[in-house]
C-alpha positions as CSV (number, residue, x, y, z in Angstrom):
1,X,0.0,0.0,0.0
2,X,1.4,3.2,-1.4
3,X,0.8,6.8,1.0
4,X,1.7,10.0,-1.0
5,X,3.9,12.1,2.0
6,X,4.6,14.9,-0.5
7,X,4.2,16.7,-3.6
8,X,6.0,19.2,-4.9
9,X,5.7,21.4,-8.1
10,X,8.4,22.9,-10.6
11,X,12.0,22.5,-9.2
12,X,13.2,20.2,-5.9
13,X,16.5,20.8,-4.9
14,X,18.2,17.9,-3.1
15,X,20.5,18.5,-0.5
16,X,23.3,15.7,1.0
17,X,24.4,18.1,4.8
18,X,27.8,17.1,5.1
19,X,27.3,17.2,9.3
20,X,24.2,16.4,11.6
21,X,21.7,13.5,11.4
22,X,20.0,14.3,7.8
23,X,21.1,12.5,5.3
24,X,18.9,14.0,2.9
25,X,16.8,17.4,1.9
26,X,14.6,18.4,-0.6
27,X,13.3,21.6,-0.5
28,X,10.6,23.0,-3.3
29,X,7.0,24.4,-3.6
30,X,3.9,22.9,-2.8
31,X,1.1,22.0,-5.0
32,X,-2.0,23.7,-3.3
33,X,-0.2,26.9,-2.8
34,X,2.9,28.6,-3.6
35,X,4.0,27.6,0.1
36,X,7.9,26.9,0.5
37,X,8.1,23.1,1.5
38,X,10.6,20.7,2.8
39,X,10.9,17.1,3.2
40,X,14.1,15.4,5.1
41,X,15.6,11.8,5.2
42,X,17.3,10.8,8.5
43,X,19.3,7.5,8.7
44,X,18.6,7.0,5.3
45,X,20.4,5.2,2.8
46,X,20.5,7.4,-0.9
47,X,20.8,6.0,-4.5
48,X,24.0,6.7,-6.0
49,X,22.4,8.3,-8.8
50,X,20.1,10.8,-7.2
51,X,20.4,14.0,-8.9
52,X,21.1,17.4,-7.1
53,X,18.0,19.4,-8.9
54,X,14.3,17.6,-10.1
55,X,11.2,18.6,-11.0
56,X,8.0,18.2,-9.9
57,X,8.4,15.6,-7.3
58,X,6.1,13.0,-5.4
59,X,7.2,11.3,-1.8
60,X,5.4,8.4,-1.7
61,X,5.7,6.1,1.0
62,X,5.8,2.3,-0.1
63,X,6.4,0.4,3.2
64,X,8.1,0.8,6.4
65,X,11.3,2.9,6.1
66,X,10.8,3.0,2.4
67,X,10.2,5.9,0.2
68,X,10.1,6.5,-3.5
69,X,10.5,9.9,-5.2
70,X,8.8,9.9,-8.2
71,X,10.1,12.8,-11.0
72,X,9.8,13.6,-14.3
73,X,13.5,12.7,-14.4
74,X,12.9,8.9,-13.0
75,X,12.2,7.3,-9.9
76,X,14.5,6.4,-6.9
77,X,14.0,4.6,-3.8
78,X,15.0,5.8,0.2
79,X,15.8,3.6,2.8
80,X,15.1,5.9,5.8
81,X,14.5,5.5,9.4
82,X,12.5,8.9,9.6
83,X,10.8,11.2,7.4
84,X,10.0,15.0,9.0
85,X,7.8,17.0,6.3
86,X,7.3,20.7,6.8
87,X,5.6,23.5,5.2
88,X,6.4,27.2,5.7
89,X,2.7,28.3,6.0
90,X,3.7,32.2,7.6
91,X,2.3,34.2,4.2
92,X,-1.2,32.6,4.4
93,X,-1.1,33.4,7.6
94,X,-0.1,36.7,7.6
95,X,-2.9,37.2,4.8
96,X,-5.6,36.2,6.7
97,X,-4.3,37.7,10.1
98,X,-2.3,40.9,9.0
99,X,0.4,42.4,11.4
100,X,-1.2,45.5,14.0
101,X,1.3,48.0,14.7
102,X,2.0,48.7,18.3
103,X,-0.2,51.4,19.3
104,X,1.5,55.1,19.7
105,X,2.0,55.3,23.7
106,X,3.5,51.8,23.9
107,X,6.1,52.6,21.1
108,X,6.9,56.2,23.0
109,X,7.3,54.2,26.6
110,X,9.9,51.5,24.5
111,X,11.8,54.8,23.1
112,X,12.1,56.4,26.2
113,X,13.2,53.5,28.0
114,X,15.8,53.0,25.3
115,X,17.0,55.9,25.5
116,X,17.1,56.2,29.3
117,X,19.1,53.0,29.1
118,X,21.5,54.7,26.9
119,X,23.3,56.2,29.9
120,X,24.0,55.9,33.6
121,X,22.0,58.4,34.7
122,X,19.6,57.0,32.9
123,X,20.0,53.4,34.1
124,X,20.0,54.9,37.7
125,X,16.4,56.4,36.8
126,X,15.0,53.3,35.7
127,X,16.0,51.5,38.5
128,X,14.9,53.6,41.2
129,X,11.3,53.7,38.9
130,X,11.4,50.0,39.4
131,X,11.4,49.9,42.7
């Protein structure tokens, strides 16, 4: 039984991290949006043959610790002992909830403090206010 983990459209980079416990990265845009994506191989053992750009990629999921990428350019099989899939989903966020700016008398109590802290009298100031 085959599970689709990931699909990607136009170009997939692969990346081979020469340190650390990845073995493998491929990093690309999603389908359903224009999201950046990334999918990552740990203990995993790569085909020698695995190029270092693809295009439009699938990550399917074909047993335990087994995973085929499925291209344009071919197909390879993954021997991997974990598979960690992320999506960088901050700009639909941001266009459905949109930034407030802080409102005018907090950003003047940040300045002055700032610029209280600037100096030692200053400092002195803010701690005896503290108190």
């Amino acid at each position: 039984m085959s599970t689709e983990v990931a699909q990607f459209r136009g170009t997939v980079h692969c990346r081979r991290p020469p340190h650390g416990p990845l073995e493998l990265e491929l990093t690309g845009r999603t389908v359903e949006g224009d999201e950046e994506q990334m999918v990552a191989f740990s203990g995993a053992t790569l085909p020698s043959d695995l190029p270092d750009v693809l295009e439009n990629v699938v990550v399917v999921s074909t047993g335990e610790r087994e995973f085929r990428l499925l291209s344009t350019g071919g197909a390879w099989t993954i021997t991997a002992a974990a598979i960690h899939a992320h999506t960088n989903l901050s700009a639909p966020f941001y266009r459905a909830i949109p930034p407030q700016p802080a409102p005018l008398a907090r950003r003047l109590l940040f300045a002055t403090a700032l610029t209280l802290a600037r100096t030692r009298p200053g400092l002195l100031l803010l701690r005896a206010l503290r108190r």
